[in-house]
ZAVEXZA-407997 format. One record per atom (N, C-alpha, C): x, y, z; residue in one letter. Coordinates in steps of 0.2 Angstrom, whole numbers, plus 5000, padded with zeros to 4 digits. Each point is the difference from the previous one (the first is absolute). Example, Ala and Ser with C-alpha at 12.3 -4.5 7.8 and 13.67 -1.06 7.14 Angstrom:
<nodes>
506649725039a499650065000a500450065000a499850054996s500450065001s499650055003s
</nodes>
This chain:
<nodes>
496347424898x500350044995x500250075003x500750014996x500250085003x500050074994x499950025002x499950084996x500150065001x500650014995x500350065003x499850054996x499450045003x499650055002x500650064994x500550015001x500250054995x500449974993x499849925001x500150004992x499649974996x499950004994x499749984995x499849894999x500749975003x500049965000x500049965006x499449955000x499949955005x500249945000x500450005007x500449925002x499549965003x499849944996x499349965003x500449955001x500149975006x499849925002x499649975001x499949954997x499549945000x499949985004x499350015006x500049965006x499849945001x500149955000x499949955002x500449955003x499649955001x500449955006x500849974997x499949994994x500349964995x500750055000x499950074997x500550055000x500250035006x499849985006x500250035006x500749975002x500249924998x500449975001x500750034995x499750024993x500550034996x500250045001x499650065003x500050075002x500849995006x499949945006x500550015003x500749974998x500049974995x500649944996x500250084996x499650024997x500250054994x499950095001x500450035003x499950084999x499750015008x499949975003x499750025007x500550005007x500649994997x500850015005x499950065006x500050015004x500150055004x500250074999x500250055002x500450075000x500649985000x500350054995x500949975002x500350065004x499550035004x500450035007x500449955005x500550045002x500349965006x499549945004x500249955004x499649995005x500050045005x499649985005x499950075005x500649995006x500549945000x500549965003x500550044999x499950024992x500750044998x499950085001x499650035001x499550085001x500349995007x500250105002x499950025006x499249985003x499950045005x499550005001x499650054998x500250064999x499850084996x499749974996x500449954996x499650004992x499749954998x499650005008x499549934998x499250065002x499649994994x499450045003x499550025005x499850075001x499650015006x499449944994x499549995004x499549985000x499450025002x499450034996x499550045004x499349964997x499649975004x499649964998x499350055001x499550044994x499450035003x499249944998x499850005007x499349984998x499550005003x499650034992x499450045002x499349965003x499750025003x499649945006x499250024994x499949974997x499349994998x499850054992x500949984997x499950044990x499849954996x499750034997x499949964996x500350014993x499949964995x500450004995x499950054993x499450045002x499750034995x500150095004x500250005007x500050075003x500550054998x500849974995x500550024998x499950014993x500350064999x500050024992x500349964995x500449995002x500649964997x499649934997x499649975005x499749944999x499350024995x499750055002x499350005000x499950094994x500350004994x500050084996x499250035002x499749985003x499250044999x500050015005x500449975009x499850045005x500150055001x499450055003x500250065003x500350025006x500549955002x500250005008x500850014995x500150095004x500750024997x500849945003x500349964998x500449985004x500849994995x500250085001x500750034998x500549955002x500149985006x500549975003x500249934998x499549964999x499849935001x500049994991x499750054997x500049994992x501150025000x500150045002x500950024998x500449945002x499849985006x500149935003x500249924994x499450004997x499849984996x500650014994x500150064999x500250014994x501050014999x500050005008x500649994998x500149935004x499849964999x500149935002x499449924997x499949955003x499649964996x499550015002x499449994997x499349985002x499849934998x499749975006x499949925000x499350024999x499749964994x499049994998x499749935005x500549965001x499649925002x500250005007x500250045005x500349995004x499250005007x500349965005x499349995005x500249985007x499750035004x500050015007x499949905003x500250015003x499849905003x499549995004x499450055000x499350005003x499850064998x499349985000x499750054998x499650065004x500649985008x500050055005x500550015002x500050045006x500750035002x500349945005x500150005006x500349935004x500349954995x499849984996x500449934999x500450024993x499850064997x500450044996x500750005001x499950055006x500750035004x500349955002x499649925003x500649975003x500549974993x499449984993x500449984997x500750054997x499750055000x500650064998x500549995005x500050015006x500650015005x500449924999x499549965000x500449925002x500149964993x499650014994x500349994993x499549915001x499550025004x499749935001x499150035001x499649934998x499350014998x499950015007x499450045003x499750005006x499549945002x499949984994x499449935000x500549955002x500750015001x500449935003x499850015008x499850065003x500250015007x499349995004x499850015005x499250005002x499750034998x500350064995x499350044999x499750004992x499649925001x499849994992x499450064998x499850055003x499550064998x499950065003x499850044999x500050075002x500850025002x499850055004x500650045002x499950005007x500550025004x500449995010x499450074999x499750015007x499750035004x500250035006x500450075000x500450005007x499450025005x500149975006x500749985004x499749955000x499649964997x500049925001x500449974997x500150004996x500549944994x500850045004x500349925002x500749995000x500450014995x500850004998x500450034997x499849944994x500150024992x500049964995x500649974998x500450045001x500949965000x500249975004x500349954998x500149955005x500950055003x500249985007x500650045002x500449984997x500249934997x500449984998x500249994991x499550034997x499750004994x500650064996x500650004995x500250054998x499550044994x500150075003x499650034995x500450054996x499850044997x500550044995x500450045002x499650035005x500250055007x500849945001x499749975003x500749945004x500549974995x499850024990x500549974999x500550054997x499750065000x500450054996x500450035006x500049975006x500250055005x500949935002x499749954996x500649955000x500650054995x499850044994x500150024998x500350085002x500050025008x500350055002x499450064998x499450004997x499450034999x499950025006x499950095002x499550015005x499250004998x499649955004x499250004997x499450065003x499750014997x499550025005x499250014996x499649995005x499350004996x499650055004x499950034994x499650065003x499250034997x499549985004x499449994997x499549945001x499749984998x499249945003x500549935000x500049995007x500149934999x499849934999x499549995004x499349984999x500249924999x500749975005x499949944998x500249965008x499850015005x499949995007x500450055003x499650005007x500650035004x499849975011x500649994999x499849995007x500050065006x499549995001x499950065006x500350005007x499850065003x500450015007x499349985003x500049985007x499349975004x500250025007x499350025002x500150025007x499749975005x500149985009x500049955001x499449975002x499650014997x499549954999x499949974993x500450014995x500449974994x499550044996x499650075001x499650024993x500750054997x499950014992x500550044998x499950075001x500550035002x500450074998x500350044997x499650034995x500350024996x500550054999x500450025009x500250055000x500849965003x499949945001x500649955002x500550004995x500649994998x500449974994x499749944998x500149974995x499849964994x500649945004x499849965001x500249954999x500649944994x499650024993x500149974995x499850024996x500350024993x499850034997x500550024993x500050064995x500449984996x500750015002x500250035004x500850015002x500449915004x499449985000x500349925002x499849954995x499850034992x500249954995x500550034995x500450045001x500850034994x500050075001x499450025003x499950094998x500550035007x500550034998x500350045005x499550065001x499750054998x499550045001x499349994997x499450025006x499549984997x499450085001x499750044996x499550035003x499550004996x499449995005x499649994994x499249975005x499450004998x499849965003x499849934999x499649965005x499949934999x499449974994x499550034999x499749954995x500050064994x499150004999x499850054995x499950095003x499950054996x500150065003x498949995004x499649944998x499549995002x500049955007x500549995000x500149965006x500250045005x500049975006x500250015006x500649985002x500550015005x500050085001x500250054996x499750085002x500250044995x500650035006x500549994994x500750005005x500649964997x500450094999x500749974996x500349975006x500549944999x500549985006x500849994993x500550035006x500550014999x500549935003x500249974995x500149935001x499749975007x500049995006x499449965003x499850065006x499950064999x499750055003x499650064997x499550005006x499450014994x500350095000x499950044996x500150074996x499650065007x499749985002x499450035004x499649985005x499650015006x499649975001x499449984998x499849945000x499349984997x499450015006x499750065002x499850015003x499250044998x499849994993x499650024996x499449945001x499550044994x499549934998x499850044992x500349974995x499950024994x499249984997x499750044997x499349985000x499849954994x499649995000x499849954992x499850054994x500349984994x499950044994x499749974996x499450034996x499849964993x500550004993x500049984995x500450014995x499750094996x500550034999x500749984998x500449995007x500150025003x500450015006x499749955007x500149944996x499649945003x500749975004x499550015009x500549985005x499949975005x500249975001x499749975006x500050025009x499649995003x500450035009x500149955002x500550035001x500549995007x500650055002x500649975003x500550035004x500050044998x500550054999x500250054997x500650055003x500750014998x500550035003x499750074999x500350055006x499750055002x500050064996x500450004996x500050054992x500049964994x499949955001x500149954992x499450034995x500350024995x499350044997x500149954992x499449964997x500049924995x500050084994x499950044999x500250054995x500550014999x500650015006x500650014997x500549955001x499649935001x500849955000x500249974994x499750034994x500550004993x500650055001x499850055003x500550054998x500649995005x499749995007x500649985005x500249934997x499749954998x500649964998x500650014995x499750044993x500550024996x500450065004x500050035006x500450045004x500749945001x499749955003x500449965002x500749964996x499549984995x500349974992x500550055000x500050064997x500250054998x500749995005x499850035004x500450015009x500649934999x499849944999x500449954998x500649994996x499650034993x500650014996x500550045000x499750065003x500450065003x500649975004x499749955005x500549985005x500649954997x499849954996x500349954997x500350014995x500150074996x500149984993x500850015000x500250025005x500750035001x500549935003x499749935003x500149965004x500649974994x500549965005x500249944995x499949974997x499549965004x499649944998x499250014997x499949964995x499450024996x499149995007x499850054997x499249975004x499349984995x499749965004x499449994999x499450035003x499450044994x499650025002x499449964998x499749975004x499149965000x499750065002x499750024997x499450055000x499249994995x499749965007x499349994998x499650045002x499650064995x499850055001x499049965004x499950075002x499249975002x499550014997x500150044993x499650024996x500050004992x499649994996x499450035001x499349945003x500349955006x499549975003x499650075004x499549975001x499450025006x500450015009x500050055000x499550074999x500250044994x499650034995x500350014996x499850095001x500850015000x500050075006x500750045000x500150014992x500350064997x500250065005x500450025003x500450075001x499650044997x499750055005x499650064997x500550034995x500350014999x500750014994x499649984993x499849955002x500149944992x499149994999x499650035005x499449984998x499850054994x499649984995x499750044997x500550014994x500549955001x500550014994x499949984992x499649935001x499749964993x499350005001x499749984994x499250014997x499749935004x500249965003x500049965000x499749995011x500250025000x499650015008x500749975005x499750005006x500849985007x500249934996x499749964998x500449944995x500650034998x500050054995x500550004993x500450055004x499750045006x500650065003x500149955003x500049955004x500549965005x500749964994x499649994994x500649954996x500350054997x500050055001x500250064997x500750035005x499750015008x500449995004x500749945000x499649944999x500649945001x500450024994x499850034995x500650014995x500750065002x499450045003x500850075003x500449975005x499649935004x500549975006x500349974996x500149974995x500549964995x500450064997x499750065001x500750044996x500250045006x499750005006x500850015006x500349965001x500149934997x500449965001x500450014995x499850004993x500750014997x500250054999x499750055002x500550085000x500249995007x500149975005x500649985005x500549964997x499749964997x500649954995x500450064996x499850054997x500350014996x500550095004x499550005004x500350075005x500749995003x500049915003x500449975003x500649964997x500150024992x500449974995x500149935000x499549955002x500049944999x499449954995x499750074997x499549974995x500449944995x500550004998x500549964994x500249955006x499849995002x500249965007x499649955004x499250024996x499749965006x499549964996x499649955000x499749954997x499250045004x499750004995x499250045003x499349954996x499949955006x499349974997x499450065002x499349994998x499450015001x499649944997x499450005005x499449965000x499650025004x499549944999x499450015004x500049945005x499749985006x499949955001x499349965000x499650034994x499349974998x499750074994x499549974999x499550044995x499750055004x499850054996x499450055004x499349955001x499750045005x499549975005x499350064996x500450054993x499250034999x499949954994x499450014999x499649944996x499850064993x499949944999x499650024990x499450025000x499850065002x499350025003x499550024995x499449975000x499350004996x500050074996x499949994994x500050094996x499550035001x499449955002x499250045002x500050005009x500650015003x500250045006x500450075002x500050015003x500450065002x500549965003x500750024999x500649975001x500450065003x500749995004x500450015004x500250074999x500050004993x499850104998x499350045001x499649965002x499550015002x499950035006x500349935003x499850015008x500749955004x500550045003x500449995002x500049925006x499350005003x499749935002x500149954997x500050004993x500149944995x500449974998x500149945001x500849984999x499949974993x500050044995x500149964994x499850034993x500350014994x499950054996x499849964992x499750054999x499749974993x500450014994x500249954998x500549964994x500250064996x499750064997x500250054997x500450065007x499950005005x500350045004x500649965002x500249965002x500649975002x499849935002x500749954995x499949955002x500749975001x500049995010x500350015005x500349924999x499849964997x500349935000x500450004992x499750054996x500549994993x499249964997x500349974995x499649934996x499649955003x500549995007x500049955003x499449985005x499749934999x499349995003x500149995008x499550025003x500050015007x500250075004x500149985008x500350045003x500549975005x500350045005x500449995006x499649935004x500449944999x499649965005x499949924995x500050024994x499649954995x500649974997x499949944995x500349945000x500250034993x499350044998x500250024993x500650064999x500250034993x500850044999x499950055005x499650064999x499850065004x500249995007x499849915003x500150025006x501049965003x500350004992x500750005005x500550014993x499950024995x500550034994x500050065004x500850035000x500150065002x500450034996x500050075001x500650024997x500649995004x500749994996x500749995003x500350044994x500650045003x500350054998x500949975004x500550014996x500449975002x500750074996x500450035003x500250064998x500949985004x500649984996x500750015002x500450024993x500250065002x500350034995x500649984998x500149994994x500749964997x500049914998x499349995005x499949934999x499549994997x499450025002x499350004997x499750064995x500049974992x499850054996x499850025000x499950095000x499450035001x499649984995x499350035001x499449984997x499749924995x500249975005x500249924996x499250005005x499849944996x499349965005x500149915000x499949975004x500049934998x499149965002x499949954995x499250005003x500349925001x500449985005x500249915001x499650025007x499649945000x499749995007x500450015006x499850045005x500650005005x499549995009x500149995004x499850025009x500450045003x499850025003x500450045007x500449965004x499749935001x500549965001x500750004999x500150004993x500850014997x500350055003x499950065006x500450055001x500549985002x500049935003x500649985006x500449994996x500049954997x500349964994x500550054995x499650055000x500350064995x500650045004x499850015008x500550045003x500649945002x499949944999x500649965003x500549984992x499650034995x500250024993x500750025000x499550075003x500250054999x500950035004x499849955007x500750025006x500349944998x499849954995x500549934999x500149975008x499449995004x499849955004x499749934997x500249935001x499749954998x499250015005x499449974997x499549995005x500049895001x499950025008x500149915002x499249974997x499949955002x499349954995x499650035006x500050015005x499550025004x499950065002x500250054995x499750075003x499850024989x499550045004x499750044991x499949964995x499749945002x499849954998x499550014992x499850064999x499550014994x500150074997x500750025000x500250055000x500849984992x499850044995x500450014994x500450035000x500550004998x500350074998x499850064994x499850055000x499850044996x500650034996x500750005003x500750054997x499949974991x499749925000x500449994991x499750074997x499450005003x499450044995x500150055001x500050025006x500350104999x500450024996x500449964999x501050014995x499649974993x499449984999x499650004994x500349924998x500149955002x500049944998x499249965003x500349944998x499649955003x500149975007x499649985004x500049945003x500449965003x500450045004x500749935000x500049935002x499350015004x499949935004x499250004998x499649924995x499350024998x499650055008x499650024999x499650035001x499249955003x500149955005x499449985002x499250044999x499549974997x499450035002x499950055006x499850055001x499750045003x499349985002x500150015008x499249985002x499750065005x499450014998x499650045001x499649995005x499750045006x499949985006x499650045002x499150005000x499650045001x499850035009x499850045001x499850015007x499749945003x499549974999x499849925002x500249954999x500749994999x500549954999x499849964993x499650054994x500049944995x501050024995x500049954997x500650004996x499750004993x500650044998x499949984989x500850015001x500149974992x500749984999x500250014994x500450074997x500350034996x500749964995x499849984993x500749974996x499850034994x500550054996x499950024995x499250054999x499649974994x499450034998x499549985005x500149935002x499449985005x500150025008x499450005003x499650025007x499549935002x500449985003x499449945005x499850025005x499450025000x499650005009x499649955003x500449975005x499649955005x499650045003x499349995000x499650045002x499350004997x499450035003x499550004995x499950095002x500350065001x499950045000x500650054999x499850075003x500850055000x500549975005x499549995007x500449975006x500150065005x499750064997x500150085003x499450055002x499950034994x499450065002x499649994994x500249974994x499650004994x499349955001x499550014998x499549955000x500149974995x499849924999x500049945005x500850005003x500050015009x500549995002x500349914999x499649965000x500249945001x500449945006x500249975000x500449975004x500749944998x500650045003x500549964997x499949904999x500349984994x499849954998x499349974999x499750045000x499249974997x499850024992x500149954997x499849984995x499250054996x499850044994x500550014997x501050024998x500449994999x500650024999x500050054994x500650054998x500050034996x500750034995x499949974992x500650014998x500050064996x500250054999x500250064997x500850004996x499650034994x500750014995x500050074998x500850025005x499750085003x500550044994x500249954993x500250044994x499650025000x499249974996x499550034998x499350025003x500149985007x499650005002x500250055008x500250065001x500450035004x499550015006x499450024998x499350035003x500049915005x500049944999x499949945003x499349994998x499750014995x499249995001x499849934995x500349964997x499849964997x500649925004x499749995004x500349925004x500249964991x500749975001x499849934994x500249945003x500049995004x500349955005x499649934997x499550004998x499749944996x500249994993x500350054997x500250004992x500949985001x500250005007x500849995002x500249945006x499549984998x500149925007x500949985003x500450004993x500449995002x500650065003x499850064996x500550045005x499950025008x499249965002x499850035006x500249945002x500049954999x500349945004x500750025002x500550044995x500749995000x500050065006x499650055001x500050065003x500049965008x499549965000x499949975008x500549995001x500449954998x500549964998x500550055007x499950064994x500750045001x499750035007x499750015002x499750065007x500149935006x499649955000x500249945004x500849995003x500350014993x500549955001x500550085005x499950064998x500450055001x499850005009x499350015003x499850005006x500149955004x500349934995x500049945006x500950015001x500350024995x500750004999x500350055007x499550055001x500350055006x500350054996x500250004993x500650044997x499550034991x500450034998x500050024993x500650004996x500450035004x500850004999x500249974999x
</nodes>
């Protein structure tokens, strides 16, 4: 359903399987802009992609009218452009998120059916030969660059007794899957090492030893580059961002900015600037911080006179990781040690049951925020189920690139619905992919979970495919607390049906 937020009347599609096929026969045609074949290349869009490493979907005002976490930028975002309600990351962690974002493909296709890469052990998650958004938009005369947590393998420099280097060049890494620029570091801001590297050289000497922290500024030890300070690399990487658009905005040719920020993940370690800014403890200052990194980005957009110019996603790549904390406790306003607050102080996942990691919504409904001026209504919402996967699909939309059968395999086009249609090609089920590789599988009102638990952090975590299974009808039932799968025998049959056939298929597309 779409809603335009400043008018009185709402334009409701009817979602179902049946009218998906209408939807595309009827009223769901394309843009009648040029194709991008017939466009200079000026007047084909900058592209700035932000995503927040561990928001949840209740941290933003826009989403959540009762939270205390002030977020000006992200709400005006919002408001002059769509807000997506059903939209959801492709795990319910960060590594197999981003591959499916950059590659328009499930991570559960690749060897990493669970958790997340671990640097410096885990090898590069993209394959070399693998086109990724980066590689396709740059077919399109696009300069790319990703600036920010990588965190989807890297090959390392080694010294000659083969241990790694963290002071060597990179081997492999994002500048050898499409990205012309890359700075940023390799996993999480709690991983090792702590050390920007500027496309395959590292920023500094890593000649430190970072010490271990408990939460909130929960870190781990190891290496450490010799000024690297984990408090200020949100702001040196929106230095960078910034620094980018600056350089780019004047080019012929349009660019792409991947900008996956590192917070508000752990270490949760706000800018003395920003501490003490919300009621809400270093949680609601650091999501308070990612909102003003969101607005040097688009007052560079708008500094740089390319704001009507550029196509601006935000997301998250999973749920918050603070929990729904017991009301006969002391919670994170309490005591900054606590990861989790009580339902009447902030509730960091929204509605949504769970957290960061879990099979249930909390742990992979995100907010998405989709912002191009003259194309995209302002203040319009769509709630049609959507993944991150569909980025790819969206930007080869967008440049009027065909994509071949073998690349961005589960990956939709999002353009019909920005321009406020329907669906130009049905919309396969949406499958959901918990931190222990359990699945559930999204059509319409219904939620099937293969599984007999979250699959995450919630108690009973469970084990993928073990019986109990779980059917949820998240019209009425949004919280997921009453299973009907035994009053629905046959929608859950149809459901396997669909998840079997979709994972043996290799595709969704």
């Amino acid at each position: 359903m779409y809603t335009h937020m400043n008018m009185n009347q709402k334009i409701i599609f009817w979602i179902s399987s049946s009218c998906f096929l209408l939807l595309s026969l009827v009223g769901c045609q394309l843009s009648d802009q040029p194709d991008a074949s017939q466009q200079s290349l000026k007047s084909l869009p900058n592209i700035v992609f932000i995503l927040a490493d561990d928001m949840g979907y209740g941290d933003i005002g826009i989403y959540n009218p009762g939270s205390k976490i002030p977020t000006p930028f992200l709400d005006r975002l919002a408001q002059e452009g769509m807000r997506f309600t059903d939209a959801h990351s492709g795990s319910g962690v960060c590594t197999p998120t981003r591959y499916g974002l950059v590659t328009g493909r499930y991570s559960w296709r690749t060897r990493l059916k669970r958790g997340v890469l671990w640097p410096p052990d885990d090898k590069p998650l993209i394959d070399p030969e693998r086109l990724t958004v980066a590689g396709l938009l740059k077919r399109a005369d696009y300069h790319t660059a990703c600036i920010g947590k990588w965190h989807l393998g890297i090959e390392w420099g080694r010294d000659e007794q083969g241990e790694v280097d963290f002071n060597l060049p990179l081997l492999f890494g994002p500048t050898d899957v499409g990205f012309d620029e890359f700075f940023g570091i390799a996993g999480s801001l709690d991983m090792i090492p702590y050390v920007f590297y500027h496309n395959r050289t590292p920023s500094q000497e890593v000649t430190e030893v970072q010490a271990g922290l408990p939460f909130p500024r929960f870190i781990r030890e190891g290496p450490r580059g010799k000024y690297f300070d984990p408090g200020r690399a949100l702001d040196e990487l929106t230095e960078q961002a910034v620094t980018y658009i600056d350089t780019h905005a004047s080019d012929d040719s349009p660019f792409f900015l991947y900008f996956p920020l590192t917070a508000p993940h752990k270490p949760v370690w706000p800018t003395e600037r920003f501490a003490g800014r919300t009621v809400l403890g270093p949680y609601g200052d650091f999501v308070h911080q990612v909102d003003w990194t969101v607005g040097q980005v688009l007052q560079a957009l708008d500094r740089n006179g390319v704001r009507d110019n550029t196509l601006v996603f935000f997301s998250s790549d999973n749920g918050s990781y603070m929990y729904a904390w017991p009301q006969d406790e002391p919670d994170h306003t309490d005591d900054p040690g606590i990861q989790g607050f009580h339902p009447q102080a902030h509730k960091a996942n929204g509605q949504w049951r769970g957290t960061k990691a879990d099979i249930w919504e909390g742990g992979h409904r995100v907010p998405f925020i989709v912002r191009w001026p003259g194309k995209v209504e302002p203040g319009t919402q769509c709630d049609l189920t959507i993944c991150l996967t569909d980025f790819m699909a969206t930007c080869a939309e967008v440049v009027d690139l065909p994509l071949a059968e073998d690349v961005a395999e589960d990956s939709f086009s999002l353009l019909p619905l920005m321009l406020g249609k329907g669906w130009s090609v049905p919309r396969a089920p949406v499958i959901h992919h918990s931190s222990s590789g359990m699945f559930s599988l999204r059509e319409g009102k219904w939620k099937m979970v293969f599984g007999s638990g979250s699959g995450g952090r919630e108690k009973p975590v469970g084990k993928p495919f073990e019986k109990p299974y779980s059917l949820f009808d998240l019209e009425n039932d949004p919280s997921e607390r009453e299973n009907v799968i035994e009053r629905n025998p046959q929608i859950a049959e149809r459901l396997t049906k669909k998840l079997n056939s979709i994972r043996e298929k290799g595709r969704s597309r």
